[in-house]
PDBQT receptor file of N, H, CA, C and O in Angstrom, charges set to zero:
ATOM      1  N   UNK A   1      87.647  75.827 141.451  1.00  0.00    +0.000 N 
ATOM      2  CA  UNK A   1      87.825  77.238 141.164  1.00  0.00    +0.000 C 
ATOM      3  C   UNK A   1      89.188  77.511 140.533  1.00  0.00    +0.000 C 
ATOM      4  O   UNK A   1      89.402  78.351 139.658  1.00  0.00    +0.000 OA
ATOM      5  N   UNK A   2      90.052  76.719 141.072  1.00  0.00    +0.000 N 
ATOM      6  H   UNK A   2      89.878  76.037 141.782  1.00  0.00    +0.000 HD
ATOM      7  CA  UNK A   2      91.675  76.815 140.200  1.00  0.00    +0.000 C 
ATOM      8  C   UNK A   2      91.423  76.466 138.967  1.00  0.00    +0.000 C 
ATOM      9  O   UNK A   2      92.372  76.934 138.339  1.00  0.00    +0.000 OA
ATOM     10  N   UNK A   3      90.824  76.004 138.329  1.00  0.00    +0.000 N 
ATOM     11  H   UNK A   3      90.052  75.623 138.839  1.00  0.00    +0.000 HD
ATOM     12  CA  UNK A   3      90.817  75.538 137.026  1.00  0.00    +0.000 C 
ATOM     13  C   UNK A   3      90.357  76.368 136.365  1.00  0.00    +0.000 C 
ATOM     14  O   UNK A   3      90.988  76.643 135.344  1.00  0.00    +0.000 OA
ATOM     15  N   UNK A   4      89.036  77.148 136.651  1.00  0.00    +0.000 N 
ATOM     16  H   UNK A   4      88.524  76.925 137.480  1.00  0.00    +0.000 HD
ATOM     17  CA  UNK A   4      88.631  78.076 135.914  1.00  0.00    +0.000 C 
ATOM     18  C   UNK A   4      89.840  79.566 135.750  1.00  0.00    +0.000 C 
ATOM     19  O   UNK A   4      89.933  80.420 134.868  1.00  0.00    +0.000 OA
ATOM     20  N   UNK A   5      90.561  79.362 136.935  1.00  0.00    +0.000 N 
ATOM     21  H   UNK A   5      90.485  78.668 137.652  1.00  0.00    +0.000 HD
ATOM     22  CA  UNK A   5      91.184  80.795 136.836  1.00  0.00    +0.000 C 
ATOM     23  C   UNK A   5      92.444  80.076 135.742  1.00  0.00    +0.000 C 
ATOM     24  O   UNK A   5      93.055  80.751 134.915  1.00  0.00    +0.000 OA
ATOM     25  N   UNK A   6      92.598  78.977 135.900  1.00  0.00    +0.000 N 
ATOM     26  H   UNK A   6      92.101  78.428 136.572  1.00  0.00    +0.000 HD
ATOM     27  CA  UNK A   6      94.234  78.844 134.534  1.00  0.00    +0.000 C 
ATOM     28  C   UNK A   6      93.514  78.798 133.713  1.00  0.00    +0.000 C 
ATOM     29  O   UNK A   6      94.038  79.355 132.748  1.00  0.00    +0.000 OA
ATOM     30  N   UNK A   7      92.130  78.299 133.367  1.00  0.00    +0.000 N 
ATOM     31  H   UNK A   7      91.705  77.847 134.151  1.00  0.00    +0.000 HD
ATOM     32  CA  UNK A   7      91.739  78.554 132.263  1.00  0.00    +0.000 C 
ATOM     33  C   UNK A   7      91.994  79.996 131.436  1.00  0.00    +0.000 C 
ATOM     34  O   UNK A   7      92.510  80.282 130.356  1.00  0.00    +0.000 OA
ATOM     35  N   UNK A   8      91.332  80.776 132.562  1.00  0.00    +0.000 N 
ATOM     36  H   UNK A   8      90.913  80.543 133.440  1.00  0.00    +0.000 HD
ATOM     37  CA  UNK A   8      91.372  82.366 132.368  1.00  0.00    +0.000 C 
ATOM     38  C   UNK A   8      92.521  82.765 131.750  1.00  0.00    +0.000 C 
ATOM     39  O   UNK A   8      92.633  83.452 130.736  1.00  0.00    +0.000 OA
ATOM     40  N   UNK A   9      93.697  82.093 132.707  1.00  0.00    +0.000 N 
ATOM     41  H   UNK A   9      93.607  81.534 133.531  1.00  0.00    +0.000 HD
ATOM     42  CA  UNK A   9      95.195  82.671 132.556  1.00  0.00    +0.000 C 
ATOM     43  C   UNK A   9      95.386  82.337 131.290  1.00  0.00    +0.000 C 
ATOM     44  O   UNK A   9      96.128  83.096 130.667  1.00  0.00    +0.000 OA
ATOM     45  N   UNK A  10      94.837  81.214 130.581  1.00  0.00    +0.000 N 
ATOM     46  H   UNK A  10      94.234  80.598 131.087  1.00  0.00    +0.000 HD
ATOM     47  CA  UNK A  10      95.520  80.757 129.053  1.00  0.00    +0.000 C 
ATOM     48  C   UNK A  10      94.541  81.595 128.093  1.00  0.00    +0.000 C 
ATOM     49  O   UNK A  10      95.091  82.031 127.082  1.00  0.00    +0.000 OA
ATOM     50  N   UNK A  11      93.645  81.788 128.196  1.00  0.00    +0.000 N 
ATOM     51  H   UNK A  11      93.198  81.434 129.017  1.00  0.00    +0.000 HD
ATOM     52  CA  UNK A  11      92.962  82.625 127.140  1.00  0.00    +0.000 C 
ATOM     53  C   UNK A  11      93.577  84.213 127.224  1.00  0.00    +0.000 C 
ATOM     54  O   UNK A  11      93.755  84.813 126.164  1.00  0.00    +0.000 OA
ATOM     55  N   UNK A  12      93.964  85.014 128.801  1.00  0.00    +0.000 N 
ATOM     56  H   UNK A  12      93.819  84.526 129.663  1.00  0.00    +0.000 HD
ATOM     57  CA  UNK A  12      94.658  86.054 128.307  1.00  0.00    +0.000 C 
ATOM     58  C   UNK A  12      96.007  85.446 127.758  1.00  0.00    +0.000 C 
ATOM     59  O   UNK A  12      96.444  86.097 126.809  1.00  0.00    +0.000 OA
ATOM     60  N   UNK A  13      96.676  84.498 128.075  1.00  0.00    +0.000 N 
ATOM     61  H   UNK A  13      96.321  83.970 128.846  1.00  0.00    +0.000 HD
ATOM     62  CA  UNK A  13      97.771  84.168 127.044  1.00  0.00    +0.000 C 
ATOM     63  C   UNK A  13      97.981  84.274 125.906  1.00  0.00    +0.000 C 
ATOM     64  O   UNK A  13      98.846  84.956 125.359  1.00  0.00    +0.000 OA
ATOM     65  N   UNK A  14      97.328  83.712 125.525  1.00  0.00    +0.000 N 
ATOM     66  H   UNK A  14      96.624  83.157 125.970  1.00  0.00    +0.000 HD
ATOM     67  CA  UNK A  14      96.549  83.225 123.973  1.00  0.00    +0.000 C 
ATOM     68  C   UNK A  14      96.679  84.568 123.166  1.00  0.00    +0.000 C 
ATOM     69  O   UNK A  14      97.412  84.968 122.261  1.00  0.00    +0.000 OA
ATOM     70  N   UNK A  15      95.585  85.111 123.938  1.00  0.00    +0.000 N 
ATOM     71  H   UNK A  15      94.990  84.786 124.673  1.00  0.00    +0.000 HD
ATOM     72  CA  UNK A  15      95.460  86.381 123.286  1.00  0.00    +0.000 C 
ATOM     73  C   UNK A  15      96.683  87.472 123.132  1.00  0.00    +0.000 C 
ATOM     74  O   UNK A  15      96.904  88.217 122.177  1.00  0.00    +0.000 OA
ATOM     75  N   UNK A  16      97.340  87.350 124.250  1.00  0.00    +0.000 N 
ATOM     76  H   UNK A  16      97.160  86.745 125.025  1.00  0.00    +0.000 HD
ATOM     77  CA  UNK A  16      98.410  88.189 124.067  1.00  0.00    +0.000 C 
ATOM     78  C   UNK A  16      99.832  87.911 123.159  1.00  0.00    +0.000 C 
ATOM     79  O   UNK A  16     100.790  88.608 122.823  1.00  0.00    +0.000 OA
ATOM     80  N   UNK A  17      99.465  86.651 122.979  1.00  0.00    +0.000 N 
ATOM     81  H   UNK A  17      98.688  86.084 123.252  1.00  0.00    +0.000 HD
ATOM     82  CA  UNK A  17     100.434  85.994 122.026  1.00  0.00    +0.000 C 
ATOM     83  C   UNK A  17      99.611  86.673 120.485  1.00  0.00    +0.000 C 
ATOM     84  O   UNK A  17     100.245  86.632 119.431  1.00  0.00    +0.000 OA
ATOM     85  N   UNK A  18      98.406  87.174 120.510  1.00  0.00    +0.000 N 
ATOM     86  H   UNK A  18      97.890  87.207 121.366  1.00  0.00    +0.000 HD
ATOM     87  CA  UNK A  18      97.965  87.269 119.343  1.00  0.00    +0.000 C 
ATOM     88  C   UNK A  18      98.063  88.306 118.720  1.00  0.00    +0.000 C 
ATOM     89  O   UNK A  18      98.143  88.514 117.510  1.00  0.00    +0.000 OA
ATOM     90  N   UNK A  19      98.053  89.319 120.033  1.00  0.00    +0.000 N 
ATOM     91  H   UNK A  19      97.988  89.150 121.016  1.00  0.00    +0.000 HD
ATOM     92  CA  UNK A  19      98.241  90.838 120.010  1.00  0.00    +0.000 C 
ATOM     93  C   UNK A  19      99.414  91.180 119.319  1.00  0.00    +0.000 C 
ATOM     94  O   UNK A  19      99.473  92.090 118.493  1.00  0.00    +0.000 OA
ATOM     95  N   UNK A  20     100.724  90.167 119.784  1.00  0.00    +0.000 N 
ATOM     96  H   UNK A  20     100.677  89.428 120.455  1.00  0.00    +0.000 HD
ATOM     97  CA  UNK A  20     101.895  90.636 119.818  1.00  0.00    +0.000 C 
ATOM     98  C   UNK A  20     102.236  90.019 118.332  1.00  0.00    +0.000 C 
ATOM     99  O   UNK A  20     103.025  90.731 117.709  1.00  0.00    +0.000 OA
ATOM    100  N   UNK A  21     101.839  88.941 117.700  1.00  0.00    +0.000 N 
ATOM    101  H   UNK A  21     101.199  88.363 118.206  1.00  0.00    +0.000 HD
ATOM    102  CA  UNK A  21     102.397  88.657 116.682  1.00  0.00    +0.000 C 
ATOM    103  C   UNK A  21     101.495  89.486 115.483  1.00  0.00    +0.000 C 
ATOM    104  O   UNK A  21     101.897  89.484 114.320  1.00  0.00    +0.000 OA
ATOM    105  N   UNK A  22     100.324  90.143 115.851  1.00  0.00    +0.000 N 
ATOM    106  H   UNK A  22      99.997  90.145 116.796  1.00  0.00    +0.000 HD
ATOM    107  CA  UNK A  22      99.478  91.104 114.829  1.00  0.00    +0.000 C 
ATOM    108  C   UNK A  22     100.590  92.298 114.577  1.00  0.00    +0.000 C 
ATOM    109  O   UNK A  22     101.083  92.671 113.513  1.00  0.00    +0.000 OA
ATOM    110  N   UNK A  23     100.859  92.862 116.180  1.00  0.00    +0.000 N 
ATOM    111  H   UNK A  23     100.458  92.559 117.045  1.00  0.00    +0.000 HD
ATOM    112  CA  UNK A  23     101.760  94.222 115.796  1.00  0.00    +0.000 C 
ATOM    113  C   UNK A  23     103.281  94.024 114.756  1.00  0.00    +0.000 C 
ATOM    114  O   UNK A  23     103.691  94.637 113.771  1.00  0.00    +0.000 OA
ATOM    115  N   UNK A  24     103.749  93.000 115.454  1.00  0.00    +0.000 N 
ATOM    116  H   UNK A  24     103.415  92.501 116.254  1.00  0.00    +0.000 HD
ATOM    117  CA  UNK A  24     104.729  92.232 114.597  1.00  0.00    +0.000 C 
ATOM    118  C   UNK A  24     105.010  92.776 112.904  1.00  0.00    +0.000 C 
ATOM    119  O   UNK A  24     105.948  93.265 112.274  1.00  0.00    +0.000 OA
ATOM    120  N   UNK A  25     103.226  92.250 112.564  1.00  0.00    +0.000 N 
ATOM    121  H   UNK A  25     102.465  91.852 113.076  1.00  0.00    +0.000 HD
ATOM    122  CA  UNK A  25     103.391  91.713 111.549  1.00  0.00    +0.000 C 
ATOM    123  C   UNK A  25     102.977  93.301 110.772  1.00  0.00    +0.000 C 
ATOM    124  O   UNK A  25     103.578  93.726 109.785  1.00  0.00    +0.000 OA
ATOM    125  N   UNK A  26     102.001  93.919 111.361  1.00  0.00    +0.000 N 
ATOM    126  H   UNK A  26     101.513  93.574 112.162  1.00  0.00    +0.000 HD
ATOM    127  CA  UNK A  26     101.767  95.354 111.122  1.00  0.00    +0.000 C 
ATOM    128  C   UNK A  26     103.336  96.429 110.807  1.00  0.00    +0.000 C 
ATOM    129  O   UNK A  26     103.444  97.221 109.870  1.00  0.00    +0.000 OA
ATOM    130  N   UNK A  27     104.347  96.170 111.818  1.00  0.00    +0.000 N 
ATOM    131  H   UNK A  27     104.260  95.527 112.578  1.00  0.00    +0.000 HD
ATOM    132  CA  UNK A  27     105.337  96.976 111.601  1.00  0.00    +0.000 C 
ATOM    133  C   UNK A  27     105.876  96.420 110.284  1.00  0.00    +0.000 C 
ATOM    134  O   UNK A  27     105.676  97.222 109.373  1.00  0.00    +0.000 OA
ATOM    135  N   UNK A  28     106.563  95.181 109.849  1.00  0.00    +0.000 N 
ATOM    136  H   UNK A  28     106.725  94.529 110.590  1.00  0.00    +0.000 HD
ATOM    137  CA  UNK A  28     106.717  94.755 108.551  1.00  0.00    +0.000 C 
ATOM    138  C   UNK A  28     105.900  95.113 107.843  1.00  0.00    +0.000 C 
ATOM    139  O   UNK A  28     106.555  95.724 106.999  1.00  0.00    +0.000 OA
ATOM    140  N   UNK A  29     104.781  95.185 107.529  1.00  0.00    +0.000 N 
ATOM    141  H   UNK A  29     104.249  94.688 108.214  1.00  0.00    +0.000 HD
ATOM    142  CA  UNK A  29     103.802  95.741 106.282  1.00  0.00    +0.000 C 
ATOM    143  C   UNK A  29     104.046  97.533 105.966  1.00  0.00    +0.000 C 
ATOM    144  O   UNK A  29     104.220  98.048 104.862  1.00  0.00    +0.000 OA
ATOM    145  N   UNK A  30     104.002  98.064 106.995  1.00  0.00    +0.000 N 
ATOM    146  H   UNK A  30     103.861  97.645 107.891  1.00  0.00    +0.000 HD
ATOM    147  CA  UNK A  30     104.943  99.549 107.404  1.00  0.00    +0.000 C 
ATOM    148  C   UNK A  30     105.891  99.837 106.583  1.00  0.00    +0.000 C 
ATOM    149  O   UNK A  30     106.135 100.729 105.771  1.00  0.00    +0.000 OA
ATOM    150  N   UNK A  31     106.622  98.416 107.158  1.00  0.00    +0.000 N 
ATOM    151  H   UNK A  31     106.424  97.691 107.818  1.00  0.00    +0.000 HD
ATOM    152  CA  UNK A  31     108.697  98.637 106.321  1.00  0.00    +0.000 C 
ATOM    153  C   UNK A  31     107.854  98.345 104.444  1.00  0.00    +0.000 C 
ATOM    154  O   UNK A  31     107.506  99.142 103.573  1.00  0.00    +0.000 OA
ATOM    155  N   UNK A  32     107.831  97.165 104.515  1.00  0.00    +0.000 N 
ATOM    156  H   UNK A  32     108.113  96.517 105.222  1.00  0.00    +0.000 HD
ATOM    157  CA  UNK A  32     107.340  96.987 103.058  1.00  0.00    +0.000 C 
ATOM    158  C   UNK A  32     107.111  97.877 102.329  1.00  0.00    +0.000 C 
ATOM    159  O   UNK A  32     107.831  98.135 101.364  1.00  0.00    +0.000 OA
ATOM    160  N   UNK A  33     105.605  98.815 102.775  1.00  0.00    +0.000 N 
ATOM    161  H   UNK A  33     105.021  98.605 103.558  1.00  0.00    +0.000 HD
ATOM    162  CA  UNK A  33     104.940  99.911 101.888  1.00  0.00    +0.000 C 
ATOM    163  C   UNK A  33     106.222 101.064 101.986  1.00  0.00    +0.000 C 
ATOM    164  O   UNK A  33     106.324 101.769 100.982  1.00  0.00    +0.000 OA
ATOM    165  N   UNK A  34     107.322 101.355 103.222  1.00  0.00    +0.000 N 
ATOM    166  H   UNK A  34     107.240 100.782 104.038  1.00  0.00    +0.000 HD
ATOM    167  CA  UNK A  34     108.087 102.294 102.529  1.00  0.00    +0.000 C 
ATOM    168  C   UNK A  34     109.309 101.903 101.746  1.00  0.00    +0.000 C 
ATOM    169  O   UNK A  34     110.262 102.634 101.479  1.00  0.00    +0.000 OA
ATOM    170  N   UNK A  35     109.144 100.679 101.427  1.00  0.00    +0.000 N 
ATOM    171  H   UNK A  35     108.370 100.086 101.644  1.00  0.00    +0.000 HD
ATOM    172  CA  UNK A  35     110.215 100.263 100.744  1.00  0.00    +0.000 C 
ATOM    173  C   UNK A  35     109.865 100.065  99.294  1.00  0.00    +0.000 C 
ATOM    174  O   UNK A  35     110.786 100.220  98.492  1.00  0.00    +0.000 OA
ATOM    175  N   UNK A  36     108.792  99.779  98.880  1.00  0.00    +0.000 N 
ATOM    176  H   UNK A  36     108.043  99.654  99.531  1.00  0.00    +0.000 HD
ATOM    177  CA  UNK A  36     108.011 100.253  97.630  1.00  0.00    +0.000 C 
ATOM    178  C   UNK A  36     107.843 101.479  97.732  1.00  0.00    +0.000 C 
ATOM    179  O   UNK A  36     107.673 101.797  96.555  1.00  0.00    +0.000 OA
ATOM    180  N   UNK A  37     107.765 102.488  98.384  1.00  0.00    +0.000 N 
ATOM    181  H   UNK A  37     107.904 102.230  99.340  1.00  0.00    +0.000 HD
ATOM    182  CA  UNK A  37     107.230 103.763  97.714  1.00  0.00    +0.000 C 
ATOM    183  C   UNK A  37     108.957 104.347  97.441  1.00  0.00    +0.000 C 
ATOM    184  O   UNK A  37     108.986 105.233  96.587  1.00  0.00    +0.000 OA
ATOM    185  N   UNK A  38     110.084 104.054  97.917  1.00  0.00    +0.000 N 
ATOM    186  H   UNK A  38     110.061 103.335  98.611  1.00  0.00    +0.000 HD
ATOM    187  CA  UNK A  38     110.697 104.730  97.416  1.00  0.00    +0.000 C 
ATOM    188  C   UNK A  38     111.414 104.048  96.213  1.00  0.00    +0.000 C 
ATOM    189  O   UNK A  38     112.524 104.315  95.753  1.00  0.00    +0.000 OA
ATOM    190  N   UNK A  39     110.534 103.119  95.819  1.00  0.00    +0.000 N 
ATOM    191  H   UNK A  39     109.632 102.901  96.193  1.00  0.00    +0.000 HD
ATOM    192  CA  UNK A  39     111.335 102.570  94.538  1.00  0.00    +0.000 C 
ATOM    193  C   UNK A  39     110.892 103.397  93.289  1.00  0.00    +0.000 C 
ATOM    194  O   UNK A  39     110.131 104.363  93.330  1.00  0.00    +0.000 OA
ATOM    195  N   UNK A  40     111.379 102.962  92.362  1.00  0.00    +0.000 N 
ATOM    196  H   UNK A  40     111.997 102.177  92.329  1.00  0.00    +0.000 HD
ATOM    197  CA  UNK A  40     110.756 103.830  91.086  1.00  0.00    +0.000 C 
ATOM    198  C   UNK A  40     109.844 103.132  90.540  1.00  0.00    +0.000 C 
ATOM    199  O   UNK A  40     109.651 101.973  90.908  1.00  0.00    +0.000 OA
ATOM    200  N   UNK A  41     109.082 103.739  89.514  1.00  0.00    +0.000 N 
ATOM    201  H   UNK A  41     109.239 104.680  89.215  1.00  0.00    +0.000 HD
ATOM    202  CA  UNK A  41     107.711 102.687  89.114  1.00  0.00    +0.000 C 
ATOM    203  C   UNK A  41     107.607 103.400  87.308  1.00  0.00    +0.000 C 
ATOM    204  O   UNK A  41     107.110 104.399  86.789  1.00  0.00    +0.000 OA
ATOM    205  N   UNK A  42     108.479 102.072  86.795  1.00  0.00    +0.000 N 
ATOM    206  H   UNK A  42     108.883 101.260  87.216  1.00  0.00    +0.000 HD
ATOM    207  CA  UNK A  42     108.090 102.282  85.366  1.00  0.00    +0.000 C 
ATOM    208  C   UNK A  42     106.794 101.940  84.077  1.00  0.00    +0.000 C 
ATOM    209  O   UNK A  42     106.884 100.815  83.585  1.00  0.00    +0.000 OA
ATOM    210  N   UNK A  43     106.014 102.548  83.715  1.00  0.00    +0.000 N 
ATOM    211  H   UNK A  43     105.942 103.462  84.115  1.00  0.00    +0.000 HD
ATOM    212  CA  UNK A  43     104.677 102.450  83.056  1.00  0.00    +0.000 C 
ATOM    213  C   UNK A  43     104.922 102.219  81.733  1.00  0.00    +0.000 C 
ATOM    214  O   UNK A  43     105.113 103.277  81.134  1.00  0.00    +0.000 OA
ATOM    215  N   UNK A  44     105.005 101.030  80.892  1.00  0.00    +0.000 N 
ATOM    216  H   UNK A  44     104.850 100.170  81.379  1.00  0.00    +0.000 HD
ATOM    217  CA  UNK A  44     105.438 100.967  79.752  1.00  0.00    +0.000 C 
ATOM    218  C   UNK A  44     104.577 100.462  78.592  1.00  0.00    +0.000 C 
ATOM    219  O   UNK A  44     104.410  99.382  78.024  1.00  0.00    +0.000 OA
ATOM    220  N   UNK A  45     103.927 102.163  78.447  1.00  0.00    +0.000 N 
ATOM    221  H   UNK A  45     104.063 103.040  78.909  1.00  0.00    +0.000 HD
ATOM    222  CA  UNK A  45     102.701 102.515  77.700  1.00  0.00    +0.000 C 
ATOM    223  C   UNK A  45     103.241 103.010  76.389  1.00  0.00    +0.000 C 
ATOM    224  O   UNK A  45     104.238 103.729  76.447  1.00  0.00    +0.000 OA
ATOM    225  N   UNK A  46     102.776 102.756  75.326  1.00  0.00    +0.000 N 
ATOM    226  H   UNK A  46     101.966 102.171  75.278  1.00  0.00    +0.000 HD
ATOM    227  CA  UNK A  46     102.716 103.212  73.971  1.00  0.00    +0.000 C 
ATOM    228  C   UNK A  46     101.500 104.589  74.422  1.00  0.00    +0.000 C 
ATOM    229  O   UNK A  46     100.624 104.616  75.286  1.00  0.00    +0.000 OA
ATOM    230  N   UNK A  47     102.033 105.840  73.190  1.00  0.00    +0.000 N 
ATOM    231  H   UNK A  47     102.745 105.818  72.488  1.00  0.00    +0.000 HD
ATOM    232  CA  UNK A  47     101.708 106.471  73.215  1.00  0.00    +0.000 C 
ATOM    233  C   UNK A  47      99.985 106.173  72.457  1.00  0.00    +0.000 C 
ATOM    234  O   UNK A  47      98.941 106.702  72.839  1.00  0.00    +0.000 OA
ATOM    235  N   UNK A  48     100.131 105.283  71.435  1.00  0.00    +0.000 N 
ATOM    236  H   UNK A  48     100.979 104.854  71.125  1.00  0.00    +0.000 HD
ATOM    237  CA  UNK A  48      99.070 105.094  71.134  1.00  0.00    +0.000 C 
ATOM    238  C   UNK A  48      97.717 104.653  71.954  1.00  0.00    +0.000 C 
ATOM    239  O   UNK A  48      96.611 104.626  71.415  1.00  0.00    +0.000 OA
ATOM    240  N   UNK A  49      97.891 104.397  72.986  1.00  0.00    +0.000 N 
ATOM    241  H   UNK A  49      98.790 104.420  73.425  1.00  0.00    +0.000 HD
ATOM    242  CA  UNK A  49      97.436 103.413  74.058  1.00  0.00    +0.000 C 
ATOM    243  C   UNK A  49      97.082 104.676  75.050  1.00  0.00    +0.000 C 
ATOM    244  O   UNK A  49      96.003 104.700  75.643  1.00  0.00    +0.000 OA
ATOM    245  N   UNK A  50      97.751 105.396  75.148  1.00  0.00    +0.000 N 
ATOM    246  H   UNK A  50      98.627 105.376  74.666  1.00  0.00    +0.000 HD
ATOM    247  CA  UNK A  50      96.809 106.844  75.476  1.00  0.00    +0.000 C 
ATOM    248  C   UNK A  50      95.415 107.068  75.300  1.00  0.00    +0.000 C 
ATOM    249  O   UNK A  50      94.925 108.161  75.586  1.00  0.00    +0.000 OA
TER     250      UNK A  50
């Protein structure tokens, strides 16, 4: 019966290691997109091309 419960214990591990490096990675994608939006964005279109 001990075995099944560390089993247990490593899969919520696991998982919580998974949780935590998703949010991680979610807040950087956050910073990113506001770090592009306040850049400027030049379009370098000929008028002909209109």
């Amino acid at each position: 019966m001990s075995v099944v419960k560390f089993g247990i214990n490593i899969i919520f591990l696991l998982l919580a290691c998974v949780v935590g490096i998703s949010c991680n990675d979610a807040e950087r994608i956050k910073e990113e997109i506001k770090r592009m939006q306040l850049q400027e964005t030049h379009l370098h279109l000929n008028v002909n091309d209109l």
